[in-house]
ZAKOLDREN-234456 format. One record per residue: residue number from 1; residue in one letter; x, y, z of N, C-alpha, C in turn. Coordinates in nm, 2 decimals. Layout:
+-----+------+--------+--------+--------+--------+--------+--------+--------+--------+--------+
!  nr ! rest !     nx !     ny !     nz !    cax !    cay !    caz !     cx !     cy !     cz !
+-----+------+--------+--------+--------+--------+--------+--------+--------+--------+--------+
! NUM !    a !      X !      Y !      Z !      X !      Y !      Z !      X !      Y !      Z !
...
+-----+------+--------+--------+--------+--------+--------+--------+--------+--------+--------+
***
This chain:
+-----+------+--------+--------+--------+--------+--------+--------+--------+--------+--------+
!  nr ! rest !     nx !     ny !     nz !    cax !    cay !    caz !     cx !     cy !     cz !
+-----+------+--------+--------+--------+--------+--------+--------+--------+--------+--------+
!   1 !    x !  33.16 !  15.39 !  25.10 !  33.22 !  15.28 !  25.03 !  33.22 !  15.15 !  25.12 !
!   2 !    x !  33.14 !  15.07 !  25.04 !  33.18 !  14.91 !  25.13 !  33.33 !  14.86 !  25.10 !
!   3 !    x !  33.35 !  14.78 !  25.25 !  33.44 !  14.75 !  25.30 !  33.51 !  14.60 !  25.21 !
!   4 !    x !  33.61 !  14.58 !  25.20 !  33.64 !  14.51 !  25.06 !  33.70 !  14.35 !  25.16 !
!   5 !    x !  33.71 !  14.29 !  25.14 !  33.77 !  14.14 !  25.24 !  33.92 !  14.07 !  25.15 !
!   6 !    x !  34.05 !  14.04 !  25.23 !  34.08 !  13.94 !  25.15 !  34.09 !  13.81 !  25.24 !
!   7 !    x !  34.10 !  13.73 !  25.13 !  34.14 !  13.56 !  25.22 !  34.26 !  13.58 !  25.27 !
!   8 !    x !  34.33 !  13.52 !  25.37 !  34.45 !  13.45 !  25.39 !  34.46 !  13.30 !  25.42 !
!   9 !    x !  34.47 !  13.18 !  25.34 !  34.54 !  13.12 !  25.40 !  34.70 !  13.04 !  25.42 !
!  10 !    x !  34.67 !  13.01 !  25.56 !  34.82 !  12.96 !  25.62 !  34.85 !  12.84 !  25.54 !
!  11 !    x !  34.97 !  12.84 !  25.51 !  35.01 !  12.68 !  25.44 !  35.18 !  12.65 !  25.44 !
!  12 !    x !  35.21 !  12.53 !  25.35 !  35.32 !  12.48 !  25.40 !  35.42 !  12.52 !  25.25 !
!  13 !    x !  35.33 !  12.57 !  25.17 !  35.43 !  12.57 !  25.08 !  35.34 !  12.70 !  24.95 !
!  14 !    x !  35.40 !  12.79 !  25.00 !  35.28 !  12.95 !  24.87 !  35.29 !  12.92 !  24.78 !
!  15 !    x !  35.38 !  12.88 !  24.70 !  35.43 !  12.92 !  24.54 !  35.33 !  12.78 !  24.47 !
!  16 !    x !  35.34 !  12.67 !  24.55 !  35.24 !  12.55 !  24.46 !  35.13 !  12.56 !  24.51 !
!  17 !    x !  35.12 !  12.60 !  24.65 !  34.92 !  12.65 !  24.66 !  34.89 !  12.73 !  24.56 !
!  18 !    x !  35.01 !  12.81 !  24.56 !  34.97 !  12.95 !  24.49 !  34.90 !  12.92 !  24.32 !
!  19 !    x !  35.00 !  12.82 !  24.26 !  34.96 !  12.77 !  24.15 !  34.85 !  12.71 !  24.15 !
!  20 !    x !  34.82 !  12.62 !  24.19 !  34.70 !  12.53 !  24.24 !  34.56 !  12.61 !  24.23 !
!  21 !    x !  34.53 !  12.75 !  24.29 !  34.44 !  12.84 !  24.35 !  34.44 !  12.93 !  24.21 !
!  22 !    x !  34.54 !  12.95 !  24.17 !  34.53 !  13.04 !  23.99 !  34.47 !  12.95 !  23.89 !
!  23 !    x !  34.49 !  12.82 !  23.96 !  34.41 !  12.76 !  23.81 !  34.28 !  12.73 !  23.85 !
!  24 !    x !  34.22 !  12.73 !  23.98 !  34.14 !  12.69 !  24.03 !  34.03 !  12.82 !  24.01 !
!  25 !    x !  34.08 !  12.97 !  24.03 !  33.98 !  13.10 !  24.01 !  34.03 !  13.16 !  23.90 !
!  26 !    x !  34.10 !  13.08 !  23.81 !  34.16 !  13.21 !  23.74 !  34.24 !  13.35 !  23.80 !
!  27 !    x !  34.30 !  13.33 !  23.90 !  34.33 !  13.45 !  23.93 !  34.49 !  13.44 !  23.90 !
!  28 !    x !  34.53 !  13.57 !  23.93 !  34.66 !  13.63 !  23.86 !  34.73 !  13.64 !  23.96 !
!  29 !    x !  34.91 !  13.66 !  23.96 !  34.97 !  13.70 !  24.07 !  34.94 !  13.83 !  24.09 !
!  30 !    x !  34.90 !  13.89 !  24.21 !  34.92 !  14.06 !  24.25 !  35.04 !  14.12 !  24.22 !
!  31 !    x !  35.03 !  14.28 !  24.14 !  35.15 !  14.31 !  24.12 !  35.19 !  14.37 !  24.28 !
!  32 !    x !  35.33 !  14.37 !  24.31 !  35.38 !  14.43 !  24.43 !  35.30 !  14.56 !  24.46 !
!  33 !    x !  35.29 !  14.59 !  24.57 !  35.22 !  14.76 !  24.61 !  35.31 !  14.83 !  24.56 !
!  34 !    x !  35.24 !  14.98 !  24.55 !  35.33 !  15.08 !  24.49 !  35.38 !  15.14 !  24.62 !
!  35 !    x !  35.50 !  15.19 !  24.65 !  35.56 !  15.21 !  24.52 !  35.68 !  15.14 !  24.46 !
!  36 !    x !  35.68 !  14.98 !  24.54 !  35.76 !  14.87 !  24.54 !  35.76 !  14.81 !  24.40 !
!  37 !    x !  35.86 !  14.84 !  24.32 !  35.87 !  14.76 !  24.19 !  35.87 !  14.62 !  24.19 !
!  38 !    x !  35.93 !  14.53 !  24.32 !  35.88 !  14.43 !  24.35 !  35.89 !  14.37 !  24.49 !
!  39 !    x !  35.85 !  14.27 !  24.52 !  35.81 !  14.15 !  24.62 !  35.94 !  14.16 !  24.73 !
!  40 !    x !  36.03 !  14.17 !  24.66 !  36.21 !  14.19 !  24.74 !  36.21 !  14.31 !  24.81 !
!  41 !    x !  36.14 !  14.43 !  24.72 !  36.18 !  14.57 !  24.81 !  36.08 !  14.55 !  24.91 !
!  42 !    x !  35.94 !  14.54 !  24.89 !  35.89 !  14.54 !  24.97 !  35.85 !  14.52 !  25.10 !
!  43 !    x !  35.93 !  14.31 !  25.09 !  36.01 !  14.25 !  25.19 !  36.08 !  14.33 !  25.27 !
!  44 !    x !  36.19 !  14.42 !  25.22 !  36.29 !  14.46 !  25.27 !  36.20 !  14.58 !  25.36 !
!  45 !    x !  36.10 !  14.64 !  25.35 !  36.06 !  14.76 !  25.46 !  35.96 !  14.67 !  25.56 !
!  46 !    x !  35.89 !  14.59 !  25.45 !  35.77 !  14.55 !  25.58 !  35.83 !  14.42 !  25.62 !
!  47 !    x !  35.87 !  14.35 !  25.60 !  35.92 !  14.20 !  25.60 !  36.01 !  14.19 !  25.73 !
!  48 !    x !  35.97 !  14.06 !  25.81 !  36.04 !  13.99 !  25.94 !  36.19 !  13.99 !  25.85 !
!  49 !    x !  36.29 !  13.97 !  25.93 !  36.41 !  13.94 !  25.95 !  36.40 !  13.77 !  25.86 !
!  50 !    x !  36.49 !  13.75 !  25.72 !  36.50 !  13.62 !  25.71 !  36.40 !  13.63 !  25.62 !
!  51 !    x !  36.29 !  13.68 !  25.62 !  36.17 !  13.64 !  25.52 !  36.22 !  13.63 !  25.36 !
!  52 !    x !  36.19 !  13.55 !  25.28 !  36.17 !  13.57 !  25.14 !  36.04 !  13.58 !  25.06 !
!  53 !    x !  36.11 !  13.60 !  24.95 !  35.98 !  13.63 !  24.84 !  35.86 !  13.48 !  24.85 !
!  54 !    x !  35.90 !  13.32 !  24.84 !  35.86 !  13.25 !  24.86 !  35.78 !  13.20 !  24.98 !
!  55 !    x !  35.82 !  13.29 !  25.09 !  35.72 !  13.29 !  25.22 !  35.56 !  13.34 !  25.20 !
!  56 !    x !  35.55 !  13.38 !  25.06 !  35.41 !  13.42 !  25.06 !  35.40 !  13.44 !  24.90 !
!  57 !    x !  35.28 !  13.43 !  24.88 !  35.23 !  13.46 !  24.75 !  35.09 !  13.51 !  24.74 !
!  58 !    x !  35.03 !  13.61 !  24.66 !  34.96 !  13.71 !  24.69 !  34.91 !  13.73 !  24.56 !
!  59 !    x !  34.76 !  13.66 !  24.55 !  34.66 !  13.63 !  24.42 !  34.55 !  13.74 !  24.40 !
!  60 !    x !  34.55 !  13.79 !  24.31 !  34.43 !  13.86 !  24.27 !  34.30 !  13.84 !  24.11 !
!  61 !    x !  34.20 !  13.92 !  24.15 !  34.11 !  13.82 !  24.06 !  34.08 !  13.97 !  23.92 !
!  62 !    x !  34.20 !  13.90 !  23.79 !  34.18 !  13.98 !  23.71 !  34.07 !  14.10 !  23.63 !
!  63 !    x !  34.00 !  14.01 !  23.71 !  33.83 !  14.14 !  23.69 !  33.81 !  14.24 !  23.79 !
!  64 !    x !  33.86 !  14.21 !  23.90 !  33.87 !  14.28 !  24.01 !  33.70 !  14.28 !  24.09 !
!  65 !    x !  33.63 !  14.17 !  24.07 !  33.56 !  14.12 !  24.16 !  33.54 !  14.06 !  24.29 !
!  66 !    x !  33.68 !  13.97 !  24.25 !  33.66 !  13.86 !  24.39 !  33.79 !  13.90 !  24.49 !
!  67 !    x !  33.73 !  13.84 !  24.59 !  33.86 !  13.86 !  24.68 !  34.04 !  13.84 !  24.66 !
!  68 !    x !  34.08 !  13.96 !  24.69 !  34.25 !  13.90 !  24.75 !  34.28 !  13.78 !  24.80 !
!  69 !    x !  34.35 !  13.63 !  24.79 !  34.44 !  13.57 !  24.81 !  34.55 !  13.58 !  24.88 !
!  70 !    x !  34.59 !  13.56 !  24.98 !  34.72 !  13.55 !  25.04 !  34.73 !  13.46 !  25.07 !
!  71 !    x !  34.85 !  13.39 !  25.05 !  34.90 !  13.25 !  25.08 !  35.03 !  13.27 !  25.19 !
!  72 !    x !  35.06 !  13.25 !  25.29 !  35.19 !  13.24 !  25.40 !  35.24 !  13.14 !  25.46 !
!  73 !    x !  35.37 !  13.10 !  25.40 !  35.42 !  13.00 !  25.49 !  35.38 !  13.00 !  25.63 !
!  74 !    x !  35.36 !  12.93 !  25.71 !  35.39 !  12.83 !  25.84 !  35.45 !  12.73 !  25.86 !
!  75 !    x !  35.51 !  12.72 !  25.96 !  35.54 !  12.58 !  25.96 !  35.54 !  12.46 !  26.00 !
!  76 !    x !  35.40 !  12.49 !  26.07 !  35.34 !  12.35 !  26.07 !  35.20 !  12.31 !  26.01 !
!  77 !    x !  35.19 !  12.18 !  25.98 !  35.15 !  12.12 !  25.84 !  34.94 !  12.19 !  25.95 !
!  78 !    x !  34.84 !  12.17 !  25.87 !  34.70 !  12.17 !  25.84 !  34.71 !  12.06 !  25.98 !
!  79 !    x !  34.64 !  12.07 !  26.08 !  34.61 !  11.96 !  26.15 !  34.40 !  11.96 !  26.19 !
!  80 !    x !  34.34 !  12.03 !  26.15 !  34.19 !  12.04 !  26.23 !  34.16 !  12.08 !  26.06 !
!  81 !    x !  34.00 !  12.05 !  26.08 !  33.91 !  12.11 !  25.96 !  33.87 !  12.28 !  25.97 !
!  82 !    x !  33.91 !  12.32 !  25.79 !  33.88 !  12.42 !  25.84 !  33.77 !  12.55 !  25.87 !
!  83 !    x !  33.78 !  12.68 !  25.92 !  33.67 !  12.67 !  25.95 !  33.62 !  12.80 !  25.89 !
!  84 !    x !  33.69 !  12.81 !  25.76 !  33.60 !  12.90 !  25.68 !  33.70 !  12.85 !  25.52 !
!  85 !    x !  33.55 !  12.82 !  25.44 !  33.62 !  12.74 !  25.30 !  33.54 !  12.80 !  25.17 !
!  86 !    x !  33.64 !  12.77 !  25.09 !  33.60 !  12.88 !  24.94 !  33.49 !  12.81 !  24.87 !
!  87 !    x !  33.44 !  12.83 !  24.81 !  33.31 !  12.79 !  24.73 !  33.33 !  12.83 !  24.62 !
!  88 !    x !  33.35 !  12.76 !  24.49 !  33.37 !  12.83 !  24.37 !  33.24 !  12.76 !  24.27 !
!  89 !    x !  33.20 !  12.88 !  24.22 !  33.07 !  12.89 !  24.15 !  33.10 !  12.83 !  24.00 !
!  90 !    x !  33.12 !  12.72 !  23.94 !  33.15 !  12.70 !  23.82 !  33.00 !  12.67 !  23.78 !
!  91 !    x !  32.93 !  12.65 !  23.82 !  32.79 !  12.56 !  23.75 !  32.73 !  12.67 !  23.67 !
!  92 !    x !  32.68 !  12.82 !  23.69 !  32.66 !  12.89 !  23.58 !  32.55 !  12.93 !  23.54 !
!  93 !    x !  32.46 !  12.93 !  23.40 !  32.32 !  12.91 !  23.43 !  32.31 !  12.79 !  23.30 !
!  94 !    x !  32.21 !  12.78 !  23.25 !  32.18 !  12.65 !  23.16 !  32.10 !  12.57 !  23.28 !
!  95 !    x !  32.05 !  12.40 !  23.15 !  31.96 !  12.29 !  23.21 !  32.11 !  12.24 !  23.33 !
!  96 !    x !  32.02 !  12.16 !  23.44 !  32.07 !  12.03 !  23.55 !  32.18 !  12.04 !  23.43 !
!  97 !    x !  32.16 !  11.92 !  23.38 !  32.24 !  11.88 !  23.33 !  32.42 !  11.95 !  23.28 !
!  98 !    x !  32.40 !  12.04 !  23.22 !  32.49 !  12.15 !  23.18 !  32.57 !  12.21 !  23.31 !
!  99 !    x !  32.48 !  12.22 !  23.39 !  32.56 !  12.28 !  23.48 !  32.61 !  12.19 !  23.59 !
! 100 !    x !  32.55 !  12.08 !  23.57 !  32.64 !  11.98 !  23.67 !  32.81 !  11.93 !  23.56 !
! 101 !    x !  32.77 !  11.95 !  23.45 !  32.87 !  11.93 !  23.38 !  33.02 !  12.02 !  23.37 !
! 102 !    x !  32.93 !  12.15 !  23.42 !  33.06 !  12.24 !  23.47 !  33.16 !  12.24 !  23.56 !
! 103 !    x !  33.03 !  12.14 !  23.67 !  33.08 !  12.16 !  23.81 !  33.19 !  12.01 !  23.80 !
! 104 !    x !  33.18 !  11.88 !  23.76 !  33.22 !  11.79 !  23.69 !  33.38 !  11.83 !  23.60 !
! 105 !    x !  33.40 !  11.93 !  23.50 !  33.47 !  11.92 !  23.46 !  33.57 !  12.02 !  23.54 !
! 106 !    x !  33.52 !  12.09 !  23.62 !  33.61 !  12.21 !  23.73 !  33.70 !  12.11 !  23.82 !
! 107 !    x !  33.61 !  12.04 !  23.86 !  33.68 !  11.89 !  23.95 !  33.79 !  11.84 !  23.91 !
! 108 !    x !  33.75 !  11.81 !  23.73 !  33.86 !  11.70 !  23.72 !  33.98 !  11.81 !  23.68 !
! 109 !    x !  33.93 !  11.88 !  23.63 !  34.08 !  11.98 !  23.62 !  34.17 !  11.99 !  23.75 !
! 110 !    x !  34.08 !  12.03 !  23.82 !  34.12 !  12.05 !  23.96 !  34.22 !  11.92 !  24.06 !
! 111 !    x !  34.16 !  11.80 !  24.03 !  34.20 !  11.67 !  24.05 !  34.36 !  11.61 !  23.95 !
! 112 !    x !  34.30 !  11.68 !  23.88 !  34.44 !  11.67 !  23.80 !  34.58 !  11.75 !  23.81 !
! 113 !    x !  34.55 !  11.90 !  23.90 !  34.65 !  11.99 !  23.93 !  34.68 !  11.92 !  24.09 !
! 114 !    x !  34.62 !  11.84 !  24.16 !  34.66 !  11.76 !  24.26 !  34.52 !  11.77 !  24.38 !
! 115 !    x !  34.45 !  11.81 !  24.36 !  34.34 !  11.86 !  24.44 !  34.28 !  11.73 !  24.47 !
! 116 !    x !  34.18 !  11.67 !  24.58 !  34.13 !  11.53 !  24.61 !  34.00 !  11.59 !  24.61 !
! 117 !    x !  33.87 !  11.45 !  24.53 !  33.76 !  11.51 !  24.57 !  33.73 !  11.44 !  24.67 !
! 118 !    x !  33.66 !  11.48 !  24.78 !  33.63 !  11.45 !  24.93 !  33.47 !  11.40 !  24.94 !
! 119 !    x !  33.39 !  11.45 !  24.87 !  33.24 !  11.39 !  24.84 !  33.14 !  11.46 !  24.74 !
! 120 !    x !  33.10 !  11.41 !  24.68 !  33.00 !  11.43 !  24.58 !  32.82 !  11.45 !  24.60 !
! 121 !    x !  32.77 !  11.53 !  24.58 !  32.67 !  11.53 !  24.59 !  32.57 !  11.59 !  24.48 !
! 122 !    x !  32.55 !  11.44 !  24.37 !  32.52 !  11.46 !  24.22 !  32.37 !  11.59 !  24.23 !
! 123 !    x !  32.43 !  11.65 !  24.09 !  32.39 !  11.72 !  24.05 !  32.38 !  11.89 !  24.12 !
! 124 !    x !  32.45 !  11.89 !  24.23 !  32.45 !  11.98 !  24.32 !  32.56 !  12.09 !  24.32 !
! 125 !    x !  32.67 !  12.00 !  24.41 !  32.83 !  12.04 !  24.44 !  32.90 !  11.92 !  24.46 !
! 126 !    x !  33.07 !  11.94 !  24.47 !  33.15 !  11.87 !  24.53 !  33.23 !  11.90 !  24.63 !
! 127 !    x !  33.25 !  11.87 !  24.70 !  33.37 !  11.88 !  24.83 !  33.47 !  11.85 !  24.77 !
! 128 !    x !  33.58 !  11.94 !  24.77 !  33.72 !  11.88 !  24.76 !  33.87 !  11.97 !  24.85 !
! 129 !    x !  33.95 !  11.90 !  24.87 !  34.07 !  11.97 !  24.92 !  34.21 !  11.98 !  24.81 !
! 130 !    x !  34.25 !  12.09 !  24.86 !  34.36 !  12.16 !  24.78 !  34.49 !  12.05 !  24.83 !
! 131 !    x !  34.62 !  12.10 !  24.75 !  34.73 !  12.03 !  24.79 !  34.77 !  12.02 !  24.90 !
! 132 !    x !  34.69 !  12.10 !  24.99 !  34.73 !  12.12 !  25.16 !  34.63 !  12.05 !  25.21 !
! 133 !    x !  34.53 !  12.01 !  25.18 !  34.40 !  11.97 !  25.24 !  34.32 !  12.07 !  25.32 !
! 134 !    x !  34.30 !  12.19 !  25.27 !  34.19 !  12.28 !  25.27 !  34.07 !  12.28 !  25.20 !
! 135 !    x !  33.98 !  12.25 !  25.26 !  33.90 !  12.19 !  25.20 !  33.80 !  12.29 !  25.12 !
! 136 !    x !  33.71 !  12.29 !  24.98 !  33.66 !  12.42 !  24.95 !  33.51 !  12.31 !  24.88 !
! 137 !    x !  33.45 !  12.39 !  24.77 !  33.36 !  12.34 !  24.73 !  33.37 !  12.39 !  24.57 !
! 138 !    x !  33.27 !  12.29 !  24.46 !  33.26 !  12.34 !  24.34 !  33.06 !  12.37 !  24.34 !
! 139 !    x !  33.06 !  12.42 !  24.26 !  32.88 !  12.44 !  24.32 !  32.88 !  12.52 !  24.16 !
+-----+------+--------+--------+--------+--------+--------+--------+--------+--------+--------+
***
């Protein structure tokens, strides 16, 4: 069996990355592990001293193809570029056209949930950063 990966990243705030990143892959909240009915029991065996449920949030991709998400508080803010970034495939198949139109409307949704686009490169991809300024791609 190949070996499966998830993401983590660090940020200043899970619950609105968290949102941000569900609308961005479609993905779902993860249900708690078993045999934890939820996020609190869980906390309570593996969890630091002080930790809450809002210290992390933990995304999964309803098809069960793409990677796990974890999101963890830190507490200090993004300061360097980073050095491994998501790439989301919205373009699809169809003419140029069509599919730059996917990648186009992924953006502005995305721009609209708070996301910045950082640079364009017509008909191709876009650069953009999340509410944290993580920077990913639409392609």
């Amino acid at each position: 069996m190949a070996a499966r990966i998830d993401l983590t990243l660090d940020c200043v705030n899970p619950p609105r990355l968290a949102a941000f990143w569900k609308l961005a892959l479609g993905y779902e909240d993860e249900p708690s592990p078993a045999p934890f009915a939820t996020r609190e029991e869980w906390l309570k065996e593996y969890g630091d001293p002080g930790d809450t449920v809002d210290d992390g949030a933990w995304l999964h991709d309803p098809a069960g193809t793409g990677p796990r998400l974890s999101l963890l508080r830190v507490p200090e803010p993004k300061t360097a570029k980073n050095r491994l970034h998501i790439d989301i495939r919205a373009a699809g198949t169809g003419s140029a056209d069509e599919r730059w139109a996917r990648i186009t409307q992924a953006a502005s949704r995305l721009t609209a949930a708070g996301g910045t686009t950082l640079r364009e490169y017509p008909g191709h991809h876009i650069v953009m950063a999340d509410l944290e300024g993580n920077e990913f791609c639409i392609g």
